[in-house]
C-alpha positions in Angstrom: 34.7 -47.2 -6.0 37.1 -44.4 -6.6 39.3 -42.8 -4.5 41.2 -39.3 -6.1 44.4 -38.3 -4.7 46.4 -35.2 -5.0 50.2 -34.4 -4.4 50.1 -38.1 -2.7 53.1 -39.9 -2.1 53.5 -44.5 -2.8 52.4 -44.9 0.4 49.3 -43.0 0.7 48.2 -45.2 -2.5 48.8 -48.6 -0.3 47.0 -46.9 2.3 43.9 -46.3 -0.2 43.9 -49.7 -1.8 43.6 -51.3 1.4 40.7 -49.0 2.6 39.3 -49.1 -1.3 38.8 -53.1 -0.6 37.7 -53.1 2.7 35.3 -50.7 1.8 34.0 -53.0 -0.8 34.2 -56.2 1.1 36.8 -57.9 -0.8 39.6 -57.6 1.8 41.7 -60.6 0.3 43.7 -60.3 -3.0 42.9 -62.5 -5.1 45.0 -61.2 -8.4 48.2 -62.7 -10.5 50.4 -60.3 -11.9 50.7 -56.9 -12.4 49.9 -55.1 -15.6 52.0 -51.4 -15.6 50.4 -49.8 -18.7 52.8 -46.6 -19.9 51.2 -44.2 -21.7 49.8 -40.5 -22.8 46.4 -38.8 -21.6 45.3 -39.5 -25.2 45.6 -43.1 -25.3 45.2 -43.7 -21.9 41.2 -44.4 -21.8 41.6 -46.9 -24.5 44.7 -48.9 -23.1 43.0 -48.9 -19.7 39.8 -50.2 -21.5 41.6 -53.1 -22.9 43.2 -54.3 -19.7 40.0 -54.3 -17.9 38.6 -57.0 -20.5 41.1 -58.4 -20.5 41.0 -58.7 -16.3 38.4 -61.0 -17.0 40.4 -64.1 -17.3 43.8 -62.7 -15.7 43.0 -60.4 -12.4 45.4 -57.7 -12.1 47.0 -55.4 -10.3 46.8 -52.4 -13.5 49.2 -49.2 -12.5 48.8 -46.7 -15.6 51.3 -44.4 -15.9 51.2 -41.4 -17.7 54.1 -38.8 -17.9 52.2 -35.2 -17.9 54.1 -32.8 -20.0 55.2 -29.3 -18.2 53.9 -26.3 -20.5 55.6 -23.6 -18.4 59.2 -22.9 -16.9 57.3 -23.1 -13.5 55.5 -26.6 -13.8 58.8 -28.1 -14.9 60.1 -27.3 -11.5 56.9 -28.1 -9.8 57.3 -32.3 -8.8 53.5 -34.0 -8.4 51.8 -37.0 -8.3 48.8 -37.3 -8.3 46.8 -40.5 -7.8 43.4 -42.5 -8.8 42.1 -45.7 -6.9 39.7 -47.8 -8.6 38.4 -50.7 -6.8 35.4 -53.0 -7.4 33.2 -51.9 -10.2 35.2 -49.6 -11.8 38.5 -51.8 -11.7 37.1 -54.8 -13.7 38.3 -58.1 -11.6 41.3 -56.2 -9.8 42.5 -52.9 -8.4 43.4 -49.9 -10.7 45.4 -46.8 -10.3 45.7 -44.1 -12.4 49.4 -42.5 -11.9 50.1 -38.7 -12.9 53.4 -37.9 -12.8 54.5 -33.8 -13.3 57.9 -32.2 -13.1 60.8 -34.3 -12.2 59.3 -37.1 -10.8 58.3 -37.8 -14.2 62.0 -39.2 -14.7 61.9 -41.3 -12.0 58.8 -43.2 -13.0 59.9 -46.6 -11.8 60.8 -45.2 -7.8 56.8 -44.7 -8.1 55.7 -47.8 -9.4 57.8 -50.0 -7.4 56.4 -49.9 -3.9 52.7 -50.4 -5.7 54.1 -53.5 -7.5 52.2 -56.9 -6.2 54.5 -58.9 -4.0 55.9 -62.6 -5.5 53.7 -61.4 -8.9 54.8 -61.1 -12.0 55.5 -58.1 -13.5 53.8 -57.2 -17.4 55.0 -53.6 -18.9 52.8 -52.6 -21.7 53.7 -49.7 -24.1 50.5 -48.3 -26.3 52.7 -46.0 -28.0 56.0 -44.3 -27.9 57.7 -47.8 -26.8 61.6 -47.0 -26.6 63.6 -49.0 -28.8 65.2 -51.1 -25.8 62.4 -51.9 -23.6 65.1 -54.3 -21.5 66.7 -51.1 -20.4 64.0 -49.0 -20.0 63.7 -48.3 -16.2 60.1 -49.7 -15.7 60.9 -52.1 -18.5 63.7 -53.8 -15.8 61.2 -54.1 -13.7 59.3 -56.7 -15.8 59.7 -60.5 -16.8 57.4 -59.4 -20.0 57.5 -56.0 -21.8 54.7 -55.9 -24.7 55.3 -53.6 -27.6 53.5 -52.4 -30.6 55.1 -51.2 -33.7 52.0 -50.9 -35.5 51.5 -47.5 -33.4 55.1 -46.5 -34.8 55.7 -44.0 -37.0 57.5 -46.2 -39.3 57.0 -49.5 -38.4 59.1 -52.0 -40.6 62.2 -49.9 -39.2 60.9 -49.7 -36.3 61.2 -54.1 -36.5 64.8 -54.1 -37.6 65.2 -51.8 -34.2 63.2 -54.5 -32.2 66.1 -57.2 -33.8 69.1 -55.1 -32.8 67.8 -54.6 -28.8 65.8 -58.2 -28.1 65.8 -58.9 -24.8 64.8 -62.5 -23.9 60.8 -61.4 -22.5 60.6 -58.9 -25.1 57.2 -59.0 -27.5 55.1 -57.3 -29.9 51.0 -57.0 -30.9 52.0 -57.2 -34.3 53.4 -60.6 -33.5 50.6 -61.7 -31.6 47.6 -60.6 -34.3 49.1 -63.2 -36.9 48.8 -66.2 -34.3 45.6 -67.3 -36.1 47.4 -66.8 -39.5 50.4 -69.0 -38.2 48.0 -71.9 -36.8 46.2 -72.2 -39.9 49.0 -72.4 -42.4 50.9 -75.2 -40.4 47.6 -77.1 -40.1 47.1 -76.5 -43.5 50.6 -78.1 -44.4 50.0 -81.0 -41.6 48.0 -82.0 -44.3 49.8 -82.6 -47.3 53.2 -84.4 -47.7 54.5 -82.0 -50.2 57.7 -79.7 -50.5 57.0 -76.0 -50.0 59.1 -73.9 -52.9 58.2 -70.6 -52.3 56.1 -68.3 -50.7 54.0 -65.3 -51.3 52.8 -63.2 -48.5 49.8 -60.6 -49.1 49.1 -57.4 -47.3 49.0 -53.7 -46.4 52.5 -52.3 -47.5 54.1 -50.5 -44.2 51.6 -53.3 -42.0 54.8 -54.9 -39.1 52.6 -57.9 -39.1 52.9 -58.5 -42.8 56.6 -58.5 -42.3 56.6 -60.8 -39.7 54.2 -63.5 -41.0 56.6 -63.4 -44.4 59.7 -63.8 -41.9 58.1 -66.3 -39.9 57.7 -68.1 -42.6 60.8 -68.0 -44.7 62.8 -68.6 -41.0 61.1 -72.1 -40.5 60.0 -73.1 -43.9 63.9 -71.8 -45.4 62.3 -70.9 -48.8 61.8 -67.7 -50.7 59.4 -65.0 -49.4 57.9 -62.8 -51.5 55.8 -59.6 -49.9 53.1 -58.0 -52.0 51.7 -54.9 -50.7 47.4 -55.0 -51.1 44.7 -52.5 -49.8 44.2 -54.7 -47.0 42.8 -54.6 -44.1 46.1 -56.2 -42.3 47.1 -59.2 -43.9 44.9 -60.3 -47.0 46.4 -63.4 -48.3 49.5 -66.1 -48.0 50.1 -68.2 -51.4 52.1 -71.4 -50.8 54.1 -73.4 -53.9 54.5 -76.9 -53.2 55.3 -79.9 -55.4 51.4 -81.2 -54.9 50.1 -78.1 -56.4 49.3 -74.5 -54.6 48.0 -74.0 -51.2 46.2 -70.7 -50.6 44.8 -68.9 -47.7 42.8 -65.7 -48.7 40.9 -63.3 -46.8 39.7 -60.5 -48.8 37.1 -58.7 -45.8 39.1 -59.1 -42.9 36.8 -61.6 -41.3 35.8 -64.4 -42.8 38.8 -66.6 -45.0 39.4 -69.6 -47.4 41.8 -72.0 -47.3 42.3 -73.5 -50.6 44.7 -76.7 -50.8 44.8 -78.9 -54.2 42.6 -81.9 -54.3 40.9 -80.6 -51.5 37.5 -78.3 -51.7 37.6 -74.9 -50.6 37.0 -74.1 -46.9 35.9 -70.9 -44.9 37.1 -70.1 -41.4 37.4 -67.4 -39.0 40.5 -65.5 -39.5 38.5 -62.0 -37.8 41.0 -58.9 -36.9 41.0 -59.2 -33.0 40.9 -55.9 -30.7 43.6 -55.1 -28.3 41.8 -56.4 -25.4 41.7 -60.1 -26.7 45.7 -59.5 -27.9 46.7 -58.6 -24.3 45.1 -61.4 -22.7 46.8 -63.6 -25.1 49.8 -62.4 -24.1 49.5 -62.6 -20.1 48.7 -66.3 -21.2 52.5 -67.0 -20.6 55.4 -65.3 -19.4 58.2 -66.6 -20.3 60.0 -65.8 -23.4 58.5 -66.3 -27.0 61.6 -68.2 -28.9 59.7 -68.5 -32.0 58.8 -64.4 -32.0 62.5 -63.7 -31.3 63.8 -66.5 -34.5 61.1 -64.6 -36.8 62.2 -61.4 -35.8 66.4 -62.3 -35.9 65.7 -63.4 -39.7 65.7 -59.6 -40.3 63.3 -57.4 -42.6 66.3 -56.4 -44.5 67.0 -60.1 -45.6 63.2 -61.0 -46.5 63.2 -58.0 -48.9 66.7 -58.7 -50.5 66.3 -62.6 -51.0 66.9 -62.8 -54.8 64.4 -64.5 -56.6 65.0 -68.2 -57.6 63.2 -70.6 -59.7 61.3 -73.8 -58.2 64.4 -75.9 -59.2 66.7 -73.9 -57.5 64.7 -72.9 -54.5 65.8 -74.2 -50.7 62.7 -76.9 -49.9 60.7 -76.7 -46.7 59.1 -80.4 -46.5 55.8 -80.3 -44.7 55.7 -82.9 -41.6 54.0 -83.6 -38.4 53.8 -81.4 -35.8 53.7 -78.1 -36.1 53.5 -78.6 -39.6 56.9 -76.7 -40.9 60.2 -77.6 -41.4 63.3 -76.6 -39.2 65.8 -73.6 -40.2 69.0 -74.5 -41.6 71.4 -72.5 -39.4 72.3 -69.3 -40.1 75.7 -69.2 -40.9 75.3 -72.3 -43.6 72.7 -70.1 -44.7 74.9 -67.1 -45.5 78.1 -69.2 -46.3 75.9 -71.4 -49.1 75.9 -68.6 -51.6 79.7 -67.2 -50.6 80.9 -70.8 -51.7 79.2 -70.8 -55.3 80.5 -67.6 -55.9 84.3 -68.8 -54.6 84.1 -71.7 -56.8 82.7 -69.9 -60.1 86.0 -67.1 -59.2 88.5 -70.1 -58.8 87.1 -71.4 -62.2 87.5 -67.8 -64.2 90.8 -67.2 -62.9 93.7 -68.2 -64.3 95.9 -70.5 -62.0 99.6 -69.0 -61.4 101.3 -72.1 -63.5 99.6 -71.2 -66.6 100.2 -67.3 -66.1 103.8 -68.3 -65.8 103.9 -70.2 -69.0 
């Protein structure tokens, strides 16, 4: 069922949810959070797509908001909103409503969406595209206990990371993070397996691909080895290559569906490592709503660092021991980390320098 609204006010759109499920026969609301989807009329159709599939396993209350740009002096001055109520049928397992904001209302995006916002729900703010670079102090984003990103949509996505680092906001996440959760469950099961020492690493994908970079800073974060990012012809990421002292362990997957994990001593084995729509990524993320610790370690480490760790040999290189668990080791702390290589190069100084008794001789 759909009810269209013109030049409506918050209150009208109450008003037309509650006659929407009446009208239906599904008076009681039965739904856990709400999703506020903030977004252009281009992506708008597929964004809404995705958070109907993905209503299937978390009903939602799903407000879309999209910002209508003003073409003439007169429609800049001209404040509307105009409103569509989707109940039933057309709103997957919850309610949806289409907001369309003109003029100066547009600014003032979150005094709309408040008063439609479910009461003692959680709050989800998902930006498609054109995320700002502090979601935390977005207006809407305030709003939320969880504000979903995507720097893959970014016009330069590994800066576009080292901006996500600088603003993190405890609730803050990303796509990008969540399309390598298959990658990062596979390589620590893979190294539950061995008792080996992990040397160095070797991460394989597209060249600007945000996931790439944060698989490759996952890993050198928790494993505290070197990191090394070769750019492929992908699709996405196409390969991680392990150095341990029991030999290589290798996950490739040329086709982006089907993979092998190699491990020495051990026969070859396929398994699913498909690239996941957007639908199956949200609904991951409305899984949980409190803050991802591990996204915000990988994504602190800092692209900058990954791509300026100088190379070492296997004898030199920081081991990451492979353990139970979660099959990787802890991160040495980041200031022993950066104070490691200051002392070497203080004691190789004090030992080229002269000391002032023997200049005084």
């Amino acid at each position: 069922m759909k009810i269209d609204l013109t030049d409506t006010t918050a209150g009208e759109i109450n008003k037309a949810l509650v006659r929407g499920r009446r009208a239906i026969g599904t008076p009681a609301v039965g739904m856990v959070l709400t999703l506020v989807i903030v977004t252009d009329e281009e992506n708008a159709y597929d964004a809404l797509k995705a958070a109907d599939d993905a209503s299937l396993e978390h009903p939602s209350r799903t407000l879309v908001v999209i910002k209508r740009i003003s073409r003439t002096p007169r429609d800049r001055t001209a404040s509307r909103l105009d409103a569509e109520v989707r109940v039933g049928a057309d709103a997957g397992t919850g309610e949806t409503v289409m907001l369309r904001l003109y003029g100066e209302v547009s600014q003032h995006a979150d005094s709309v969406v408040l008063p439609l916002l479910l009461p003692d729900a959680p709050v989800v703010v998902w930006w498609p595209v054109n995320a700002p670079l502090d979601p935390a102090k977005d207006p809407l984003g305030a709003l939320a206990q969880r504000r979903v990103t995507d720097t893959y949509a970014a016009e330069e996505p590994v800066r576009e990371l080292a901006a996500r680092a600088d603003a993190y906001t405890p609730g803050d996440t990303d796509l990008s993070w969540t399309r390598i959760t298959p990658w990062r469950s596979m390589l620590a099961a893979a190294l539950d397996q061995v008792t080996c020492e992990v040397r160095a690493v070797e991460v394989e994908g597209e060249e600007f691909n945000p996931s790439c970079e944060l698989l490759a800073m996952w890993l050198a974060d928790r494993l505290n080895v070197p990191v090394r990012r070769s750019p492929s012809a992908g699709p996405g990421l196409t390969g991680v290559r392990m150095e341990t002292t029991c030999g290589p362990i290798t996950l490739d997957r040329a086709d982006g569906s089907l993979a092998t994990l190699s491990i020495k001593g051990q026969p070859g084995r396929a398994v699913a490592l498909k690239r996941r729509d957007t639908a199956e990524l949200i609904a991951e993320e409305l899984r949980r709503l409190d803050p991802d610790d591990t996204y915000a370690s990988a994504l602190r480490y800092g692209v900058d660092r990954l791509h300026t760790v100088p190379e070492q040999g296997a004898d030199e290189a920081p081991a990451g021991t492979a353990g139970e668990g979660a099959g990787v080791a802890e991160p040495a702390p980041v200031e022993e980390a950066a104070k490691a290589p200051a002392k070497k190069a203080a004691s190789r100084t004090a030992k080229k320098a002269p000391s002032r008794k023997a200049t005084a001789k």
